[in-house]
PDB file with SEQRES, HELIX, SHEET and CRYST1 records, atoms N, CA, C and O in Angstrom:
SEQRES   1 A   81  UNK UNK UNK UNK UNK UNK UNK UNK UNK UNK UNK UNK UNK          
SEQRES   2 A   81  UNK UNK UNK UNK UNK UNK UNK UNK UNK UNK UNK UNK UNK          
SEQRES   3 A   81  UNK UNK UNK UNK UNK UNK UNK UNK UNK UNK UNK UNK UNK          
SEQRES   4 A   81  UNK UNK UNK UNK UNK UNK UNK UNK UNK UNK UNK UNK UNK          
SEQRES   5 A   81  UNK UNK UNK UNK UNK UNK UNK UNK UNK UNK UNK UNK UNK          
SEQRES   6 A   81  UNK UNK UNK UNK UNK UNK UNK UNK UNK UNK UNK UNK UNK          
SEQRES   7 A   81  UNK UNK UNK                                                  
SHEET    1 AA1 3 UNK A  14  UNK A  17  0                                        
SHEET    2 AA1 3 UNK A  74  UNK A  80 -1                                        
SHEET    3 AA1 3 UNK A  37  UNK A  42 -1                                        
SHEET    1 AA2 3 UNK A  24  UNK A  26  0                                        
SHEET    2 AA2 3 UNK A  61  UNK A  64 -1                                        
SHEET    3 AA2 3 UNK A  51  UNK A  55 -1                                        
CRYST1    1.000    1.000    1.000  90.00  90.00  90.00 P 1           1          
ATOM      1  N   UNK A   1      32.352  28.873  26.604  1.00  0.00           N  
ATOM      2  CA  UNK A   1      31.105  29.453  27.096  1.00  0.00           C  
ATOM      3  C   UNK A   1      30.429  30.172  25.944  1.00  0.00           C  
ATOM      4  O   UNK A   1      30.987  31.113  25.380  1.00  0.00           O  
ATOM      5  N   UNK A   2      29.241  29.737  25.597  1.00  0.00           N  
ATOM      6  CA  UNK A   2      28.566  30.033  24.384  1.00  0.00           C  
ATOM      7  C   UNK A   2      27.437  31.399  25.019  1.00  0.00           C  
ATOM      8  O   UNK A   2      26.207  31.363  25.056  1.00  0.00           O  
ATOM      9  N   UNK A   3      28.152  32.279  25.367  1.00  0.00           N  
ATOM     10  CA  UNK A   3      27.009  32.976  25.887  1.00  0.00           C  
ATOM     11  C   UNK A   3      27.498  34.850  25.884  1.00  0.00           C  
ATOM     12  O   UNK A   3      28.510  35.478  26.196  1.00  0.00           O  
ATOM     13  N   UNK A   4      26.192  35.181  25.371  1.00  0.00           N  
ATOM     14  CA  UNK A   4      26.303  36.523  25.201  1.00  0.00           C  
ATOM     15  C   UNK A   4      25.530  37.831  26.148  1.00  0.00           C  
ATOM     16  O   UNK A   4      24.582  38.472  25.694  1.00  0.00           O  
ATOM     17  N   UNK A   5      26.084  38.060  27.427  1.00  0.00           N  
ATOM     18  CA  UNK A   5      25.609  38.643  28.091  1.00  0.00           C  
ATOM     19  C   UNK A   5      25.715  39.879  28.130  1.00  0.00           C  
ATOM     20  O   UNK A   5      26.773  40.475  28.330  1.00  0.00           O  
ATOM     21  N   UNK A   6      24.206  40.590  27.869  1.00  0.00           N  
ATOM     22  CA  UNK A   6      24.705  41.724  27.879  1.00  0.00           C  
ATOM     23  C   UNK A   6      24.633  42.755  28.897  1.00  0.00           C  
ATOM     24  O   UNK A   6      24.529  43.978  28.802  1.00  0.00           O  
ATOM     25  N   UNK A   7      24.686  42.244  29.549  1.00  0.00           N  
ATOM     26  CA  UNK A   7      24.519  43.025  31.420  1.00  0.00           C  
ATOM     27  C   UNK A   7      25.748  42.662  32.251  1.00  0.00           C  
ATOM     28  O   UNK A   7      26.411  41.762  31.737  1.00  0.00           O  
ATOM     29  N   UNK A   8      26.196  43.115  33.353  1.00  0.00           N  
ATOM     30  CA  UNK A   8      27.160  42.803  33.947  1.00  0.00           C  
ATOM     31  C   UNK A   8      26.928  41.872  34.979  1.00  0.00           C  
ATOM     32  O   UNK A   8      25.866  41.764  35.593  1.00  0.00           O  
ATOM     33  N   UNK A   9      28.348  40.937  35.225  1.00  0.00           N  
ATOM     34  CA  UNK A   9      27.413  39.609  36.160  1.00  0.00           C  
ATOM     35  C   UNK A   9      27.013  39.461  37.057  1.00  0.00           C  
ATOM     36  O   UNK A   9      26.734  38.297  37.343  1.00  0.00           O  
ATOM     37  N   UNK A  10      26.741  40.519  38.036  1.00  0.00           N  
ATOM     38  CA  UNK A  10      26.005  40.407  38.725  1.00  0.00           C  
ATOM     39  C   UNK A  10      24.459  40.672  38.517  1.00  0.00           C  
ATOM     40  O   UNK A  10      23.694  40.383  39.437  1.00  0.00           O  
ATOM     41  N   UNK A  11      24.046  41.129  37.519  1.00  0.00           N  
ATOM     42  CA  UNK A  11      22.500  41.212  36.655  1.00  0.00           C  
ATOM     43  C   UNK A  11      21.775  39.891  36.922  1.00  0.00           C  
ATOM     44  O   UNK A  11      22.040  38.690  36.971  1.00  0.00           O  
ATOM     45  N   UNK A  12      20.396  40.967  37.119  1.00  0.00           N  
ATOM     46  CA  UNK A  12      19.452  39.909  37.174  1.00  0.00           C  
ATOM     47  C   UNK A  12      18.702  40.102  36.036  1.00  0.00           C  
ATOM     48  O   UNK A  12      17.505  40.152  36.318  1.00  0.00           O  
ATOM     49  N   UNK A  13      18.948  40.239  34.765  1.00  0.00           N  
ATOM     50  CA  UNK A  13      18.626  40.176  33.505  1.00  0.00           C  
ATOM     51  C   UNK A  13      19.188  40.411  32.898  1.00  0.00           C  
ATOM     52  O   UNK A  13      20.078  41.194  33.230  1.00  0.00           O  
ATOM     53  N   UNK A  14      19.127  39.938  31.557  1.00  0.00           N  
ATOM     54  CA  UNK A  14      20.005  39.722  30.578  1.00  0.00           C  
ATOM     55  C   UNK A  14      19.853  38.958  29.224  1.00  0.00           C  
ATOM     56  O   UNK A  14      18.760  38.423  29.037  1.00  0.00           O  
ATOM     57  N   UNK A  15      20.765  38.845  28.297  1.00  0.00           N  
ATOM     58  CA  UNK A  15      20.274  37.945  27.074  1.00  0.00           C  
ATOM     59  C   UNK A  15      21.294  36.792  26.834  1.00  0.00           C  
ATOM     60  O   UNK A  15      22.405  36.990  27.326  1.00  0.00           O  
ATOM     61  N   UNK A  16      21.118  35.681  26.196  1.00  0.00           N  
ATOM     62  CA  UNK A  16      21.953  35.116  26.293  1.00  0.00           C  
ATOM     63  C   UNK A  16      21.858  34.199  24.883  1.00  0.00           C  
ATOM     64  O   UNK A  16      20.733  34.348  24.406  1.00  0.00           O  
ATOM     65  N   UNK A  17      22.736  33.242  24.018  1.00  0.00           N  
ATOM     66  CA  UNK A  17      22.055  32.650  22.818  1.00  0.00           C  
ATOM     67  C   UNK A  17      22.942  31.494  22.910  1.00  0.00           C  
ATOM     68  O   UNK A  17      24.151  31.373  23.113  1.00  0.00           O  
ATOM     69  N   UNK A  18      21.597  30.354  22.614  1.00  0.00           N  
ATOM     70  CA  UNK A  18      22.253  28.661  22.394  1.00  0.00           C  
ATOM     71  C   UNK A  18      22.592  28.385  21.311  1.00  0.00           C  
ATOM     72  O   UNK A  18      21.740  27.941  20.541  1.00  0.00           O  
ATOM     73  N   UNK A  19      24.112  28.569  20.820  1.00  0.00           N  
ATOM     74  CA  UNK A  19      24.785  28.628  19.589  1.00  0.00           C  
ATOM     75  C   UNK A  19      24.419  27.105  18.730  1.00  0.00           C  
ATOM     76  O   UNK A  19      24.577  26.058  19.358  1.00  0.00           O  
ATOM     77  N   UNK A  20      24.083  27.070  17.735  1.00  0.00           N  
ATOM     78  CA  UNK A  20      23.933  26.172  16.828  1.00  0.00           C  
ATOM     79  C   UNK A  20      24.295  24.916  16.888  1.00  0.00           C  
ATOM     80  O   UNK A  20      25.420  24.935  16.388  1.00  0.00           O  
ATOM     81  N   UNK A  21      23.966  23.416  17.298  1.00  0.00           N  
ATOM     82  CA  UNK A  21      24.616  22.431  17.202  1.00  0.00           C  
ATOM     83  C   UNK A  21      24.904  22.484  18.670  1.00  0.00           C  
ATOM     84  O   UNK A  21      25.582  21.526  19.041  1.00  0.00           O  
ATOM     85  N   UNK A  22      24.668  23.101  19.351  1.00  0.00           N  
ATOM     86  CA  UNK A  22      24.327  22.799  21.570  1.00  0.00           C  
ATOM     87  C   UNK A  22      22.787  23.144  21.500  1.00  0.00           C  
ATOM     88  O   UNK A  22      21.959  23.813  20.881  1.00  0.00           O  
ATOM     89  N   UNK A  23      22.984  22.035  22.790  1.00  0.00           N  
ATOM     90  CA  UNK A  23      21.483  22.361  23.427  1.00  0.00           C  
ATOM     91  C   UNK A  23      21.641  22.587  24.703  1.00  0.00           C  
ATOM     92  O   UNK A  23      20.940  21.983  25.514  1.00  0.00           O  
ATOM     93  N   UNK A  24      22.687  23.590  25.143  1.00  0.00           N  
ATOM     94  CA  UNK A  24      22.624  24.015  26.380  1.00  0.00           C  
ATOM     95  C   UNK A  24      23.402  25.305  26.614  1.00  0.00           C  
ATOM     96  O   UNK A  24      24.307  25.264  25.781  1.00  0.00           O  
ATOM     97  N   UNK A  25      23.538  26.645  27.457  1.00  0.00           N  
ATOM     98  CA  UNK A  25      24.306  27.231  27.697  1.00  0.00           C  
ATOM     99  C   UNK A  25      24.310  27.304  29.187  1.00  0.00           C  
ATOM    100  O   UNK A  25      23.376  26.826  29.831  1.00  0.00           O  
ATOM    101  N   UNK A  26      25.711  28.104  29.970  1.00  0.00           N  
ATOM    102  CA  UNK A  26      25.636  28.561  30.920  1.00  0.00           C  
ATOM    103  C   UNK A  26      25.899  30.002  31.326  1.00  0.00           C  
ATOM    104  O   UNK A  26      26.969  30.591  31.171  1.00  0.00           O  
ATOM    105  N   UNK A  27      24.874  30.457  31.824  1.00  0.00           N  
ATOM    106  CA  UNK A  27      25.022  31.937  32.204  1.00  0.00           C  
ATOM    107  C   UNK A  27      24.929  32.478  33.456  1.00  0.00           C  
ATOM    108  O   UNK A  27      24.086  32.408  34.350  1.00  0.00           O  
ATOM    109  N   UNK A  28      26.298  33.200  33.285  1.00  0.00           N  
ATOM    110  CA  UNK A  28      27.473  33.260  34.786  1.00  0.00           C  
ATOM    111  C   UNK A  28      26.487  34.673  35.697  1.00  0.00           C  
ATOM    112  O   UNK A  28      26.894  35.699  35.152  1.00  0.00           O  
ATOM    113  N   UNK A  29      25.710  34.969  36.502  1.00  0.00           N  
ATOM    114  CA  UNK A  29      25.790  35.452  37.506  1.00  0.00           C  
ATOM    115  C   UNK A  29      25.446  35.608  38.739  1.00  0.00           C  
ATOM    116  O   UNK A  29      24.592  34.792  39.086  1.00  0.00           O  
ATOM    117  N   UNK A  30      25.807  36.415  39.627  1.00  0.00           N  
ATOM    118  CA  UNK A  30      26.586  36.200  40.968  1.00  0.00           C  
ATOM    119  C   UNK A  30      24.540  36.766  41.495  1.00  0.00           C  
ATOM    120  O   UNK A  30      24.213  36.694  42.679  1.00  0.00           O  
ATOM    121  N   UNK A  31      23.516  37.245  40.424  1.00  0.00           N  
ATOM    122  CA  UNK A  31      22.343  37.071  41.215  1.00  0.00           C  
ATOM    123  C   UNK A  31      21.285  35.905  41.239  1.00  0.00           C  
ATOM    124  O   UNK A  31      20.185  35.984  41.787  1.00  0.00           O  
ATOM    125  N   UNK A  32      21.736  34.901  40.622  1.00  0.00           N  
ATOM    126  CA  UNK A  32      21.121  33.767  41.239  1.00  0.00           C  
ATOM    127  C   UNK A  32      21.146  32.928  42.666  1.00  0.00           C  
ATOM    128  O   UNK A  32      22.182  32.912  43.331  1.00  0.00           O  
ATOM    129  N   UNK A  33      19.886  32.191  43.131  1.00  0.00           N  
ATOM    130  CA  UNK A  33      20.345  31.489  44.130  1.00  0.00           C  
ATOM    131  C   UNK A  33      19.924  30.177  43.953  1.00  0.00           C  
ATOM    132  O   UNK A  33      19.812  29.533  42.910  1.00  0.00           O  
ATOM    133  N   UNK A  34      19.724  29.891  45.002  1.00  0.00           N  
ATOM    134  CA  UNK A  34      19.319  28.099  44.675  1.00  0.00           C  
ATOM    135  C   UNK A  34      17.590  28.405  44.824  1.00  0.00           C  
ATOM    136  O   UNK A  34      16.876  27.669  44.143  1.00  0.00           O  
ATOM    137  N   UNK A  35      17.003  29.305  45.560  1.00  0.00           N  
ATOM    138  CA  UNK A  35      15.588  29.373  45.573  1.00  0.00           C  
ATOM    139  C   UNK A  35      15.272  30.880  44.120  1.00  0.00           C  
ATOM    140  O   UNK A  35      14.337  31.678  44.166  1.00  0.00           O  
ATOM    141  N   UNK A  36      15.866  30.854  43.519  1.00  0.00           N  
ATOM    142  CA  UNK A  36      15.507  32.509  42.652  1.00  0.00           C  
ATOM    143  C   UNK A  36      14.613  31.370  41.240  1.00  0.00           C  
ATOM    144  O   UNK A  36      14.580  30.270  40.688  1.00  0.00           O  
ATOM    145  N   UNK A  37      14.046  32.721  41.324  1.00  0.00           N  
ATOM    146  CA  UNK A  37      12.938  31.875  39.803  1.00  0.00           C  
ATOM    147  C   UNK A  37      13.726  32.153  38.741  1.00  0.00           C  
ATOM    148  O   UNK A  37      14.655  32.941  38.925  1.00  0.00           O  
ATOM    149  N   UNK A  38      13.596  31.778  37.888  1.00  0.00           N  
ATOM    150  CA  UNK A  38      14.566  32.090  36.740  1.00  0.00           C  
ATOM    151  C   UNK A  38      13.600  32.179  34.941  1.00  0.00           C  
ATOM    152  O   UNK A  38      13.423  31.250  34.153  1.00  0.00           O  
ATOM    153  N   UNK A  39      13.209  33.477  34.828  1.00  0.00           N  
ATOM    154  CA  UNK A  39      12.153  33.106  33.542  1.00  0.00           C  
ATOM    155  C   UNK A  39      12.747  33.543  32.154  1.00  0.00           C  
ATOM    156  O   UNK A  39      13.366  34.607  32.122  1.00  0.00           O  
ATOM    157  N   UNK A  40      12.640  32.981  31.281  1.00  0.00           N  
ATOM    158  CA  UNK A  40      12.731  33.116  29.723  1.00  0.00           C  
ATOM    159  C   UNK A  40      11.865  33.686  28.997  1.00  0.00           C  
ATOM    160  O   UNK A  40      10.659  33.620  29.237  1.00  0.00           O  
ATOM    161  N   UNK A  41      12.327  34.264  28.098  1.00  0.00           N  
ATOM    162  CA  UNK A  41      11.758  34.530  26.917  1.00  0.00           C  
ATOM    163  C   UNK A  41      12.702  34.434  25.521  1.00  0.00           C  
ATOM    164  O   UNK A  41      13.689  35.153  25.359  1.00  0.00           O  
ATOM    165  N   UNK A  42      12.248  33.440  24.543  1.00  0.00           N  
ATOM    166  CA  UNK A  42      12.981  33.485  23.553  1.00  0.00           C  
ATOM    167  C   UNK A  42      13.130  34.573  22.442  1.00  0.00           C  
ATOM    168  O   UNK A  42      12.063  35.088  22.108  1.00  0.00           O  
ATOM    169  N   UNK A  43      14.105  34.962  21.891  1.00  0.00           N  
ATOM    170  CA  UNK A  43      13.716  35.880  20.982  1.00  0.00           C  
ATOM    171  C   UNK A  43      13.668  35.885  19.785  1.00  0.00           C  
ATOM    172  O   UNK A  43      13.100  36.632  18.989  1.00  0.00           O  
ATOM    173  N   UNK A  44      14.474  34.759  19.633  1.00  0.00           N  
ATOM    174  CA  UNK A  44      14.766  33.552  18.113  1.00  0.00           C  
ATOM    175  C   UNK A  44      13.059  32.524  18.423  1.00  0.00           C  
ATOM    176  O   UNK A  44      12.478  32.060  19.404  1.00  0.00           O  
ATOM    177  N   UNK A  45      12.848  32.582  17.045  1.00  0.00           N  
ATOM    178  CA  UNK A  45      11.246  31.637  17.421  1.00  0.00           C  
ATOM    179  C   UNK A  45      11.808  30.357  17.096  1.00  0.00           C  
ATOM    180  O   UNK A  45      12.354  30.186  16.006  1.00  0.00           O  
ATOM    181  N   UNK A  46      11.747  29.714  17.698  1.00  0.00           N  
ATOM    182  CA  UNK A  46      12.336  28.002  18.021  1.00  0.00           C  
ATOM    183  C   UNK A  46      10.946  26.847  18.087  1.00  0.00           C  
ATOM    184  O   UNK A  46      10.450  26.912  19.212  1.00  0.00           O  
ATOM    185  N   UNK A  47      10.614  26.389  17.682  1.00  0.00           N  
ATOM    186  CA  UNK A  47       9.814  25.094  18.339  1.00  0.00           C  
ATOM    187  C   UNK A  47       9.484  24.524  19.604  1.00  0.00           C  
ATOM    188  O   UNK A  47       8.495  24.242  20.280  1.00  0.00           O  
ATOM    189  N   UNK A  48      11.359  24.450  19.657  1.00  0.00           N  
ATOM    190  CA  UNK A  48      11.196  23.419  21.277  1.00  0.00           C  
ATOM    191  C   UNK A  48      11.541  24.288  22.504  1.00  0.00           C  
ATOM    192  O   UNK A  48      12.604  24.880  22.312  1.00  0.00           O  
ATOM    193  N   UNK A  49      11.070  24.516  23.521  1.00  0.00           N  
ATOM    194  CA  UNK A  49      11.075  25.121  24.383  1.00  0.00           C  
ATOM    195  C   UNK A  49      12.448  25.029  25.448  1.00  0.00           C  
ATOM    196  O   UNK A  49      13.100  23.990  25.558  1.00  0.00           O  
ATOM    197  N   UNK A  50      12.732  26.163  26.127  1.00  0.00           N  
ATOM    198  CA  UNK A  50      13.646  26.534  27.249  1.00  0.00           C  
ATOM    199  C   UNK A  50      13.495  25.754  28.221  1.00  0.00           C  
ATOM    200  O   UNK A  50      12.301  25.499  28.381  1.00  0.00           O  
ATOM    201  N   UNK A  51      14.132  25.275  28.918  1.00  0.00           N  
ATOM    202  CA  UNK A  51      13.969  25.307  30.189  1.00  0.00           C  
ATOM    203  C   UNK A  51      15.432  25.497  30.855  1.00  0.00           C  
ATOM    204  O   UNK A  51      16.494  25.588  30.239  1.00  0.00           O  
ATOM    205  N   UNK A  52      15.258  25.531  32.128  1.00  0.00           N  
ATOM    206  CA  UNK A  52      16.401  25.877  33.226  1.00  0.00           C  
ATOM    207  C   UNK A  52      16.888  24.519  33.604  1.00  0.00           C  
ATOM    208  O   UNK A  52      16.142  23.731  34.184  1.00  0.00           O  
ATOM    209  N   UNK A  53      17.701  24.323  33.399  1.00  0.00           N  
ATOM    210  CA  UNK A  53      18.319  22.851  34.146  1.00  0.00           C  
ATOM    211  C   UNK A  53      19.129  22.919  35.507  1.00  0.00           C  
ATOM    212  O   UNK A  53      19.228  21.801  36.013  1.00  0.00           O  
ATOM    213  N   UNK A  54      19.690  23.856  36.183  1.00  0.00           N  
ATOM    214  CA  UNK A  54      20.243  23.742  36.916  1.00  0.00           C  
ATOM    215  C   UNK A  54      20.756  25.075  37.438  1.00  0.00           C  
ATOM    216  O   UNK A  54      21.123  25.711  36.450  1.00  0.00           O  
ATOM    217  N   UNK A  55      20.947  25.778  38.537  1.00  0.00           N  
ATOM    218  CA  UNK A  55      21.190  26.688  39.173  1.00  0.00           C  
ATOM    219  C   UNK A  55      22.255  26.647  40.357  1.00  0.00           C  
ATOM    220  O   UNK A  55      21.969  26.053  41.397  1.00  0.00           O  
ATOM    221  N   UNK A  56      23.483  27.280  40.197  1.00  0.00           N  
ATOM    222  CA  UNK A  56      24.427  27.073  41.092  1.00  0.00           C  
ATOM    223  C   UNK A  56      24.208  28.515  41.818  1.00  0.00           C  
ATOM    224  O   UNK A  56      23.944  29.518  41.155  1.00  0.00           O  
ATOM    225  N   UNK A  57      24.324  28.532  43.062  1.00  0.00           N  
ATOM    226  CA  UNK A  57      23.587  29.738  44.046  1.00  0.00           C  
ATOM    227  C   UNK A  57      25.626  30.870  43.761  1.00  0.00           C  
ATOM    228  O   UNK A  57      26.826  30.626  43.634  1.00  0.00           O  
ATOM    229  N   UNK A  58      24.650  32.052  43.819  1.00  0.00           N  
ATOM    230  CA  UNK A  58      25.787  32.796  43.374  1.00  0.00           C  
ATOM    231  C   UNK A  58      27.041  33.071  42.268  1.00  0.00           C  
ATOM    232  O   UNK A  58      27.936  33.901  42.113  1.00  0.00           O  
ATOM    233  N   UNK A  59      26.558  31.897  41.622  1.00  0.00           N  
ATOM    234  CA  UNK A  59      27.512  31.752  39.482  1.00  0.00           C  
ATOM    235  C   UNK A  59      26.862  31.715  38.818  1.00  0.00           C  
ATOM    236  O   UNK A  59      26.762  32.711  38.101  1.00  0.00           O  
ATOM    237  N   UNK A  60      26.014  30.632  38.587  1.00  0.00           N  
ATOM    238  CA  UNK A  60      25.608  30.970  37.034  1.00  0.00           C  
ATOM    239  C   UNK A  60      23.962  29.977  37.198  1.00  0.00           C  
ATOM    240  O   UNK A  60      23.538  29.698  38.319  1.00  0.00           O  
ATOM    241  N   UNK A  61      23.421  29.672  36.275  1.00  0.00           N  
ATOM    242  CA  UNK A  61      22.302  28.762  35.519  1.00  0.00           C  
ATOM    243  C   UNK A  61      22.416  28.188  34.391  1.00  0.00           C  
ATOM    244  O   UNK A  61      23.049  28.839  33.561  1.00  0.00           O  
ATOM    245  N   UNK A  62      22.061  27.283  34.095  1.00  0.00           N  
ATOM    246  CA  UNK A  62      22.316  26.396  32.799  1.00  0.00           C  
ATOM    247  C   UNK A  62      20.921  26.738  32.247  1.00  0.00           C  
ATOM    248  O   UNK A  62      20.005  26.884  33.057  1.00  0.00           O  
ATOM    249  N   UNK A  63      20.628  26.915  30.576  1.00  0.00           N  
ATOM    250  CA  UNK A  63      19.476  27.003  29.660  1.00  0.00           C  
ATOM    251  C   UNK A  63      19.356  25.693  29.066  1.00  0.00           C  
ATOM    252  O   UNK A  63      20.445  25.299  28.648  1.00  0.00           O  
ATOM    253  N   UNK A  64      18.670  25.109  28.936  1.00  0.00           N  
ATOM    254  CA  UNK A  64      18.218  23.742  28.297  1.00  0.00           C  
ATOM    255  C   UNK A  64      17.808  23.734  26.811  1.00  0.00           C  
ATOM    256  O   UNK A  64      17.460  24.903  26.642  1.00  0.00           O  
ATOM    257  N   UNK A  65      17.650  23.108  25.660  1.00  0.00           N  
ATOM    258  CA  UNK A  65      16.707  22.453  24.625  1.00  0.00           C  
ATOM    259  C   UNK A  65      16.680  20.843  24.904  1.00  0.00           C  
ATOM    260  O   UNK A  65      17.639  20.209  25.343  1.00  0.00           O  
ATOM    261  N   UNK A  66      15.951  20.535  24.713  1.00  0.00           N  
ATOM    262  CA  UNK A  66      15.307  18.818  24.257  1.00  0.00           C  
ATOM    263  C   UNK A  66      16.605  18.611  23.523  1.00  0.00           C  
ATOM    264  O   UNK A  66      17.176  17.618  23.975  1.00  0.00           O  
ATOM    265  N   UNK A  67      17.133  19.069  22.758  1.00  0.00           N  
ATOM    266  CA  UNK A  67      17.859  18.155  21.573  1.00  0.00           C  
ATOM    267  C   UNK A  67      18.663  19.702  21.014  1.00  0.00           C  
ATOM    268  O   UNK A  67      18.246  20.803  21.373  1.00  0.00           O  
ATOM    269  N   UNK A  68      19.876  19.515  20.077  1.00  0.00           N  
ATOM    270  CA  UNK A  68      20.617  20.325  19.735  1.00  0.00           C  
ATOM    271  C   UNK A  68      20.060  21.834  18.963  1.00  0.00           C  
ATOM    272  O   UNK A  68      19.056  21.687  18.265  1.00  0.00           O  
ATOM    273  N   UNK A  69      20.508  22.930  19.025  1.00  0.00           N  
ATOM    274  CA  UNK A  69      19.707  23.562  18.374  1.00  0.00           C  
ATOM    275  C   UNK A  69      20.245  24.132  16.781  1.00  0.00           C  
ATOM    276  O   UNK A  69      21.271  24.781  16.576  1.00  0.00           O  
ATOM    277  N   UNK A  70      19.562  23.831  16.085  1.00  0.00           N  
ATOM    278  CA  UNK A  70      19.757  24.202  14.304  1.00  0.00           C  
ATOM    279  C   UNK A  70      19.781  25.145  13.850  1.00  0.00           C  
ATOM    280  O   UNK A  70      19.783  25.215  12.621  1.00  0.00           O  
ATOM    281  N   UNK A  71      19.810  26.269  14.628  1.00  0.00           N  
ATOM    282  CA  UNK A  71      20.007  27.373  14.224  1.00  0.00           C  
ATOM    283  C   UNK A  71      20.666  28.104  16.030  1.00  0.00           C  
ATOM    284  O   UNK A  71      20.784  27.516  17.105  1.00  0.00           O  
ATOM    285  N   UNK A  72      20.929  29.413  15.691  1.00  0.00           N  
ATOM    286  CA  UNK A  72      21.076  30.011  16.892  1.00  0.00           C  
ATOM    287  C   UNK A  72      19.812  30.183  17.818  1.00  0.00           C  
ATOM    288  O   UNK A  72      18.775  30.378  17.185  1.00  0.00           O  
ATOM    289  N   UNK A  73      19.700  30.152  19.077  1.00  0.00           N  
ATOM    290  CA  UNK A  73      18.457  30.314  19.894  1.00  0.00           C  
ATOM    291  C   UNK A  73      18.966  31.390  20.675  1.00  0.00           C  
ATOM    292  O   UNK A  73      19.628  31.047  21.654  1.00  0.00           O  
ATOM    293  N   UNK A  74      18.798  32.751  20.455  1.00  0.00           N  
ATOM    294  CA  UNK A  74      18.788  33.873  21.630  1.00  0.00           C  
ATOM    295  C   UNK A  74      17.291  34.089  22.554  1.00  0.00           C  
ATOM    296  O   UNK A  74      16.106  33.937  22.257  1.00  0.00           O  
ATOM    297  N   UNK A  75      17.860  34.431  23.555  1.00  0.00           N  
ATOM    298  CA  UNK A  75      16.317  34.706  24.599  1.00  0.00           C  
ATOM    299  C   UNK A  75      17.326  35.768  25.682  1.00  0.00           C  
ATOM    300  O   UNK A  75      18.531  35.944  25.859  1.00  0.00           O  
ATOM    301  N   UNK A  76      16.088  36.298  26.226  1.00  0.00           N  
ATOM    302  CA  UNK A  76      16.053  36.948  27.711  1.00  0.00           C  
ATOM    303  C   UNK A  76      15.831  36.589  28.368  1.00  0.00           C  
ATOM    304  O   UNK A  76      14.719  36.065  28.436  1.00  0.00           O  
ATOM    305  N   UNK A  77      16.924  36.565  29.662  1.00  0.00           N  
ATOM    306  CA  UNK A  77      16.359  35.816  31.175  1.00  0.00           C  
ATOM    307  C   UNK A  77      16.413  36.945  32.000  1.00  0.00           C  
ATOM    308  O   UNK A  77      17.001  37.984  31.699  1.00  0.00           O  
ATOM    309  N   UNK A  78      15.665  36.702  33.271  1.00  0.00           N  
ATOM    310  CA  UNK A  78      15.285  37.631  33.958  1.00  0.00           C  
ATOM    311  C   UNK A  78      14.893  36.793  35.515  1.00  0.00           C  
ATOM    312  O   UNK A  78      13.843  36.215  35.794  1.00  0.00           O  
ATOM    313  N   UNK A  79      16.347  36.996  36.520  1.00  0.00           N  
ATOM    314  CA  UNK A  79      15.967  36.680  37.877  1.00  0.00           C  
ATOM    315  C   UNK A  79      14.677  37.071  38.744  1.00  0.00           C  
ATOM    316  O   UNK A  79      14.214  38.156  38.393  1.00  0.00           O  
ATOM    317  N   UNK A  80      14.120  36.573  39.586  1.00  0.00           N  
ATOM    318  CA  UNK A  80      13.584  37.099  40.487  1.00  0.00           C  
ATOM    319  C   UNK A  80      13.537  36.223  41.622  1.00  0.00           C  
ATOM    320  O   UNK A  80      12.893  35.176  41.555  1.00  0.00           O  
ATOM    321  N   UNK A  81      14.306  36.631  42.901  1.00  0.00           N  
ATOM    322  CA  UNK A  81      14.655  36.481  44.148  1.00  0.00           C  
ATOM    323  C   UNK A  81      13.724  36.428  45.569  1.00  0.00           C  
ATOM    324  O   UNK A  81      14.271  36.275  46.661  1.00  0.00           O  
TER     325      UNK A  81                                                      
END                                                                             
């Protein structure tokens, strides 16, 4: 698990970073659902954009890139329910 959270898991915000050479992480917590919005902000300036790929209600969310990332990609996510 390539992921650096710095809130506890039940947080609905937090930071998290797509380690070098992945283009995906998963970040574990218990305030997502299957209907919660889920928004980004990167904090590493990257090119290719975030997105959310997938949301398991009550564990975690997956972060997306297009293609692997070449450097580290940190961002802030931030639930809303």
């Amino acid at each position: 698990l390539n992921v650096d959270v710095s809130d506890v898991a039940s947080a609905s915000l937090g930071t998290a970073t797509i380690i070098s050479g992945q283009s995906a992480v998963t970040v574990q917590t218990t305030a997502v659902t299957n209907k919660s919005k889920v928004f980004l902000t990167p904090i590493t300036k990257y090119s290719d954009p975030l997105s959310v790929g997938s949301q398991s209600a009550n564990t975690s969310f997956t972060v997306e890139l297009p293609a692997a990332a070449t450097k580290n990609v940190k961002f802030n996510w931030w639930i809303v329910n």
